[in-house]
C-alpha positions, 0 to 999 in steps of 0.5 A, spaced: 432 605 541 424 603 539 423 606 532 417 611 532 411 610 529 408 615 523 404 619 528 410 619 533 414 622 528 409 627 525 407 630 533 415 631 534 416 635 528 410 639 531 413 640 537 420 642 533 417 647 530 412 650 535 419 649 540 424 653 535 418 658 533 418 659 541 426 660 542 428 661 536 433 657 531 439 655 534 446 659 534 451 655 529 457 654 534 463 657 532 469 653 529 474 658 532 478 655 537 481 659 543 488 656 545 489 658 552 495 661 551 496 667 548 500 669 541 504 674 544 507 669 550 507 663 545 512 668 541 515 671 547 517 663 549 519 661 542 523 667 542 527 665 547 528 658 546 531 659 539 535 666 541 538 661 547 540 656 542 543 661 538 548 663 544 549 656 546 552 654 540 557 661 539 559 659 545 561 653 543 564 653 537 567 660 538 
């Protein structure tokens, strides 16, 4: 990447400044994430994963 010279540096803050004022500032990404698999199915699964070993081992030992 060439380094910028002064003038350069001072016309692309200009144009920065003209091109916020034109769009508006930039919206902050949100840092929540989105699992792609709701809570209620991830509960429902972990339900019966752990309910399914209950009774596996009442089998077994009685």
């Amino acid at each position: 990447m060439a380094l910028q010279t002064p003038a350069q540096r001072k016309a692309n803050e200009k144009f920065a400044k003209r091109n916020e004022r034109k769009l508006g500032k930039p919206k902050t990404v949100s840092t929540k994430k989105e699992y792609p698999v709701s809570k209620t199915w991830i509960a429902l699964f972990c339900f019966l994963l752990i309910g399914g070993g209950v009774l596996e081992l009442l089998r077994i030992f009685f």
